[in-house]
Residue frames as a rotation matrix with the C-alpha (Angstrom) as fourth column:
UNK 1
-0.443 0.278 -0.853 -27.79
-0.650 0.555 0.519 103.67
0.617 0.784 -0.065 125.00
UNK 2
0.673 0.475 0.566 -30.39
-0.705 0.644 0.297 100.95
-0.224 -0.599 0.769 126.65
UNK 3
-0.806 -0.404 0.433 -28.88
-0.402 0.910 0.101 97.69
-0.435 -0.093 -0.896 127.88
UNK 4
-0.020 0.493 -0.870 -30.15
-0.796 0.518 0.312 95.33
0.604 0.699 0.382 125.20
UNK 5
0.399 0.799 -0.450 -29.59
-0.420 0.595 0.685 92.72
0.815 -0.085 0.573 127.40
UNK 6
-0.067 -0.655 0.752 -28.54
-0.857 -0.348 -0.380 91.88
0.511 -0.670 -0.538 131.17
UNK 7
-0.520 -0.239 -0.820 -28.32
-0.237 0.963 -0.130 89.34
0.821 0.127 -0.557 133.54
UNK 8
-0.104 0.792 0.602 -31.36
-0.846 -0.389 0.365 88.34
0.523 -0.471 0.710 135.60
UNK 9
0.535 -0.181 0.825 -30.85
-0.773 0.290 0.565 85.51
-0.342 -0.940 0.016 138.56
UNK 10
-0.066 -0.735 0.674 -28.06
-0.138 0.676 0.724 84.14
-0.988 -0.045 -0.147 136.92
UNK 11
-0.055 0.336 0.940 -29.29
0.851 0.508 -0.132 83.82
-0.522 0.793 -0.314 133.02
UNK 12
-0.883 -0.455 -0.113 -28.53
0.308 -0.745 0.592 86.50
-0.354 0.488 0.798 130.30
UNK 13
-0.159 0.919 0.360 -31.81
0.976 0.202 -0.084 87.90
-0.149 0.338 -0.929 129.11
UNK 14
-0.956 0.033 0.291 -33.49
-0.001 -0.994 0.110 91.09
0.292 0.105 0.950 128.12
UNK 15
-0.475 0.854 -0.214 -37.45
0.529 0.083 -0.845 92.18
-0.704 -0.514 -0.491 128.47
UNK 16
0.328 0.538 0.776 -40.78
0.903 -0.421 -0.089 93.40
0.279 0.730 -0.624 126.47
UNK 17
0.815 0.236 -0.529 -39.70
0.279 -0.960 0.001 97.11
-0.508 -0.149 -0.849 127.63
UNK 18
-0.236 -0.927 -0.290 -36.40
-0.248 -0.231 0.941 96.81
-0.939 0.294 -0.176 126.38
UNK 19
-0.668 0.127 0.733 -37.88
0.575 0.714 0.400 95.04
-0.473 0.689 -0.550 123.17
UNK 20
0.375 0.851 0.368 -40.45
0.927 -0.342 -0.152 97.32
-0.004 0.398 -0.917 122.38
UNK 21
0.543 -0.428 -0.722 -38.03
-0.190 -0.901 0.391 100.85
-0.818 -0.075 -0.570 123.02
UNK 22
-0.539 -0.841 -0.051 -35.05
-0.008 -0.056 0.998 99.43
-0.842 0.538 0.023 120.85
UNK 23
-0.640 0.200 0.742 -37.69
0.717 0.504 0.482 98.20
-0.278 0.840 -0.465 117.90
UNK 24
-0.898 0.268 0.349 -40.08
0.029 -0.756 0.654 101.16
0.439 0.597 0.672 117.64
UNK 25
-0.700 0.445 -0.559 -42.81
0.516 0.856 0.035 99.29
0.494 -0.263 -0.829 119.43
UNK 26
0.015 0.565 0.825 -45.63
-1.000 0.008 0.013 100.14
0.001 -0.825 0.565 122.06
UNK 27
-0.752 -0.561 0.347 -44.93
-0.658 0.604 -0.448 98.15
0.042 -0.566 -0.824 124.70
UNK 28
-0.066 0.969 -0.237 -48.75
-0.891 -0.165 -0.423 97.11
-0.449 0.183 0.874 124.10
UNK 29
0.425 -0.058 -0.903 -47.78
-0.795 0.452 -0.404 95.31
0.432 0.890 0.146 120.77
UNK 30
-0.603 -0.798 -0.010 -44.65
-0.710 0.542 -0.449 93.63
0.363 -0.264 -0.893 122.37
UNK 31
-0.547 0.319 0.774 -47.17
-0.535 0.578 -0.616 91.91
-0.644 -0.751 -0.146 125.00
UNK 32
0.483 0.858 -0.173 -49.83
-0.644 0.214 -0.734 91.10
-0.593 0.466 0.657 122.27
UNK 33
0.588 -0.022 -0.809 -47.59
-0.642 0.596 -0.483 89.55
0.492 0.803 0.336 119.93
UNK 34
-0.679 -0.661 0.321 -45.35
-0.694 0.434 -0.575 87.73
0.241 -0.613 -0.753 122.68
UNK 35
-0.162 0.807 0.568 -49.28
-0.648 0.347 -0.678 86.16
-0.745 -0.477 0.467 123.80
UNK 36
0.435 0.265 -0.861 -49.61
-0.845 -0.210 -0.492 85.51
-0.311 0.941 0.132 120.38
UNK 37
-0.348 -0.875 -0.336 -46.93
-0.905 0.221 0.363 83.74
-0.244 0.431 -0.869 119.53
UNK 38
0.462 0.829 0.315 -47.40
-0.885 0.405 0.231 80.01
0.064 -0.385 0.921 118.43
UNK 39
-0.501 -0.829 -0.248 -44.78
-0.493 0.509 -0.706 78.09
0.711 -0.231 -0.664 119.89
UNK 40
-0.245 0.167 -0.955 -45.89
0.492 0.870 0.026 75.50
0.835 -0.463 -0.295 122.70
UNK 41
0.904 0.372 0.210 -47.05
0.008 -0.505 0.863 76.10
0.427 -0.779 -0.460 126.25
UNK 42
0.855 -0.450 -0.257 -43.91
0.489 0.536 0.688 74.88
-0.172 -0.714 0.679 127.39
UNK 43
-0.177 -0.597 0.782 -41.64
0.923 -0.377 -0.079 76.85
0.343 0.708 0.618 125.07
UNK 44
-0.018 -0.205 0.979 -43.16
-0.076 -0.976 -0.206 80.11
0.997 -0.078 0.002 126.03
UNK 45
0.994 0.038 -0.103 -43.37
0.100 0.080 0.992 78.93
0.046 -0.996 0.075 130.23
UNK 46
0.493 -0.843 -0.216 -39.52
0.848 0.409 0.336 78.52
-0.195 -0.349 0.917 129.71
UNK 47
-0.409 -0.770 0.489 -38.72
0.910 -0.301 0.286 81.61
-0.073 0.562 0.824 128.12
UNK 48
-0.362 -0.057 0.930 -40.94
0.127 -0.992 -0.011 84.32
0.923 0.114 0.367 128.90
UNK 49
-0.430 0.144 -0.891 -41.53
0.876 0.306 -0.373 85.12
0.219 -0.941 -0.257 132.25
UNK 50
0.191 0.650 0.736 -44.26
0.443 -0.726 0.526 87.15
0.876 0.226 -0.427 132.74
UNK 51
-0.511 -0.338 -0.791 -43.47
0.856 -0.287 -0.430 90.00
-0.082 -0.896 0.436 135.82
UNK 52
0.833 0.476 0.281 -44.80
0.552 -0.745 -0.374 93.20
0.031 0.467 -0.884 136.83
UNK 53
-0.651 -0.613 -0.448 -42.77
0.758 -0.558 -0.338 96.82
-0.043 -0.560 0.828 137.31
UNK 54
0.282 0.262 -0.923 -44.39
0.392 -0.909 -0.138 100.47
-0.875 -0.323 -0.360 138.51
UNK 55
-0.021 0.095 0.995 -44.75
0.886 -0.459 0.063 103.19
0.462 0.884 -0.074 135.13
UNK 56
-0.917 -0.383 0.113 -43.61
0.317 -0.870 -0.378 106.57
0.243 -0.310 0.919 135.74
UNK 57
-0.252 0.728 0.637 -47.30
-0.663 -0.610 0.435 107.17
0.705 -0.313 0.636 137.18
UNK 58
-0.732 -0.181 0.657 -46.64
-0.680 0.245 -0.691 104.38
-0.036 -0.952 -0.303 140.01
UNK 59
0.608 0.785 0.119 -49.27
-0.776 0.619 -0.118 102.08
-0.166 -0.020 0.986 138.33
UNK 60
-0.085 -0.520 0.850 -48.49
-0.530 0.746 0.403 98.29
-0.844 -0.417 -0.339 138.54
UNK 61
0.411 0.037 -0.911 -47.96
-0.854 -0.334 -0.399 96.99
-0.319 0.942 -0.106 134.91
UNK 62
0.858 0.027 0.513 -47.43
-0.015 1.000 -0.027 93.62
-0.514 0.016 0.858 132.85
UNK 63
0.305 -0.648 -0.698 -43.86
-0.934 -0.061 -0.351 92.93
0.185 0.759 -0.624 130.88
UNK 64
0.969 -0.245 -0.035 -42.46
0.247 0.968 0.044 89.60
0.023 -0.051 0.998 130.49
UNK 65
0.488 -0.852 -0.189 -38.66
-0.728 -0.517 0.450 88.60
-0.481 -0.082 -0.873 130.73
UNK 66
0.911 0.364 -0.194 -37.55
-0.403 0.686 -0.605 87.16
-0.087 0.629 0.772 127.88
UNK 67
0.368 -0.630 0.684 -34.76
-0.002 0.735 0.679 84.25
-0.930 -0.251 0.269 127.41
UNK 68
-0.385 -0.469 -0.795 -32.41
-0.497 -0.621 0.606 84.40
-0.778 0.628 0.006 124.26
UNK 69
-0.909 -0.010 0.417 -34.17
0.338 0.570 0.749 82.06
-0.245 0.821 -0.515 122.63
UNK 70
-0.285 0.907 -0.309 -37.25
0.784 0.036 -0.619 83.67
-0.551 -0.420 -0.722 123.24
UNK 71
-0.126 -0.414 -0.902 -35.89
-0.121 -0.896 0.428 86.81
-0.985 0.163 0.063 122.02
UNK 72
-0.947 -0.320 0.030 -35.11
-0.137 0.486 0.863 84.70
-0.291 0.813 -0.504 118.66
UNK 73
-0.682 0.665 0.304 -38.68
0.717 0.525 0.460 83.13
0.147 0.531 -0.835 118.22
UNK 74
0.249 0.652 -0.716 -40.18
0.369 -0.748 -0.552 86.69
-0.895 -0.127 -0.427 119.16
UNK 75
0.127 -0.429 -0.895 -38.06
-0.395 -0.849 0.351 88.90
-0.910 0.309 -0.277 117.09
UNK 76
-0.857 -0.067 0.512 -38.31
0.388 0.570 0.724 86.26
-0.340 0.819 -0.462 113.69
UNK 77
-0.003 1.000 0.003 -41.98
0.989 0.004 -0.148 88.08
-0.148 0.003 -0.989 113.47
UNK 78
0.520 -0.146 -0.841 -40.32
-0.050 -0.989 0.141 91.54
-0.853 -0.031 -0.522 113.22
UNK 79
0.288 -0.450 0.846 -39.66
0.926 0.355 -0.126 92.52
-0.244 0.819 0.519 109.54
UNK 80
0.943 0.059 0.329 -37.63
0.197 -0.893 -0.405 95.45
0.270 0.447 -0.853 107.58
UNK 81
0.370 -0.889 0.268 -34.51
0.076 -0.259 -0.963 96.70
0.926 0.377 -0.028 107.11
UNK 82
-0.264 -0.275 0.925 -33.92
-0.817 -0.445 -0.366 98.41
0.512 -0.852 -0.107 110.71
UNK 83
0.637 0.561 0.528 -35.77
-0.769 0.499 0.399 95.31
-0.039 -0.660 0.750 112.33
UNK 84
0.883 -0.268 -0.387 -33.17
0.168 0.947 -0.273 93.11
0.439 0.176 0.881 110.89
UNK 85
0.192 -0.905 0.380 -30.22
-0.064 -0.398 -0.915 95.23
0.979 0.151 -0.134 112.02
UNK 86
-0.015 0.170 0.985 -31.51
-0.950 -0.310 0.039 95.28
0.312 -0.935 0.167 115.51
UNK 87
0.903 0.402 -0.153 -31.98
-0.390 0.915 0.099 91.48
0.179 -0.030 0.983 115.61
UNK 88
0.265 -0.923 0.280 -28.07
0.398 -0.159 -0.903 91.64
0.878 0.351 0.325 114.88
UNK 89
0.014 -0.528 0.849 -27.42
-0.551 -0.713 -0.435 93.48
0.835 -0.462 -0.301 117.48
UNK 90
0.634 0.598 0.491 -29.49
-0.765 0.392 0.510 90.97
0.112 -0.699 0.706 120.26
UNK 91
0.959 -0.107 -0.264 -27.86
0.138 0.985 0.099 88.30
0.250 -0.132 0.959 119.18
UNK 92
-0.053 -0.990 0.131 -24.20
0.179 -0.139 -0.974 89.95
0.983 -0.028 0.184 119.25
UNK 93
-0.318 -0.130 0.939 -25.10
-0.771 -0.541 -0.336 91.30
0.552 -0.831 0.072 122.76
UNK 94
0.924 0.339 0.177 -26.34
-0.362 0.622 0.694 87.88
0.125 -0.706 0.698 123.93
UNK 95
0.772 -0.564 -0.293 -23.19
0.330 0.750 -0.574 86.14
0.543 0.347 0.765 122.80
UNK 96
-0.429 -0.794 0.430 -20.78
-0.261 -0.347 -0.901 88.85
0.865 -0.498 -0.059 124.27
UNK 97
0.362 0.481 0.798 -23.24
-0.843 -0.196 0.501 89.03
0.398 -0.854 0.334 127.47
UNK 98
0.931 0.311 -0.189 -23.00
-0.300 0.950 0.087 84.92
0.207 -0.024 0.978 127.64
UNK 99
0.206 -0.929 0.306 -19.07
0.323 -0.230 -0.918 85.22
0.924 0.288 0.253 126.81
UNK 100
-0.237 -0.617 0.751 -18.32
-0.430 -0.626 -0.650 87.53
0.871 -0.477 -0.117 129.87
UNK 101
0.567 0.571 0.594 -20.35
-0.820 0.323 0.473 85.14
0.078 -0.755 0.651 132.20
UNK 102
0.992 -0.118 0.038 -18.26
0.088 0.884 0.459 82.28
-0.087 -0.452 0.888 131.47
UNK 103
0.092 -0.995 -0.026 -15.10
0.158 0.041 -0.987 83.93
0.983 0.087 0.161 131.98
């Protein structure tokens, strides 16, 4: 099963590759509607961090890393049955994720 979400320099988070595999997505969309979004500049500077990583053909590629609230004001734009269940799931895996950090 993909890690919905892990911990990246200290802060619980997940990313548009992980976001776009678990939801049905091209990773494409994820980026477009993450750009999209219309939440402040400051709101999406704090919460998505745009990075690259290497695609299984060694090319150098955009994905953001995204913060749980980010996650939240992305993933409120995803609709349908299966989209809500997954949403569920994010948030249970932030909380546990968040949970084992401060023990």
């Amino acid at each position: 099963m993909t890690e919905l979400v892990f911990v990246n320099d200290g802060a619980v988070v997940t990313d548009s590759l992980t976001v776009a595999e678990v939801f049905g997505k091209e990773h494409k969309n994820v980026l477009n509607a993450i750009r999209a979004l219309g939440c402040s500049s400051e709101f999406k500077r704090l919460n998505f961090k745009p990075i690259e990583y290497t695609d299984t053909r060694n090319r150098k590629m955009p994905k953001f890393v995204i913060s749980q609230d980010g996650f939240s004001f992305l993933a409120m734009g995803f609709t349908g049955e299966e989209a809500d269940r997954f949403k569920e799931q994010y948030i249970n895996e932030f909380n546990r994720m968040k949970q084992q950090l401060q023990n």
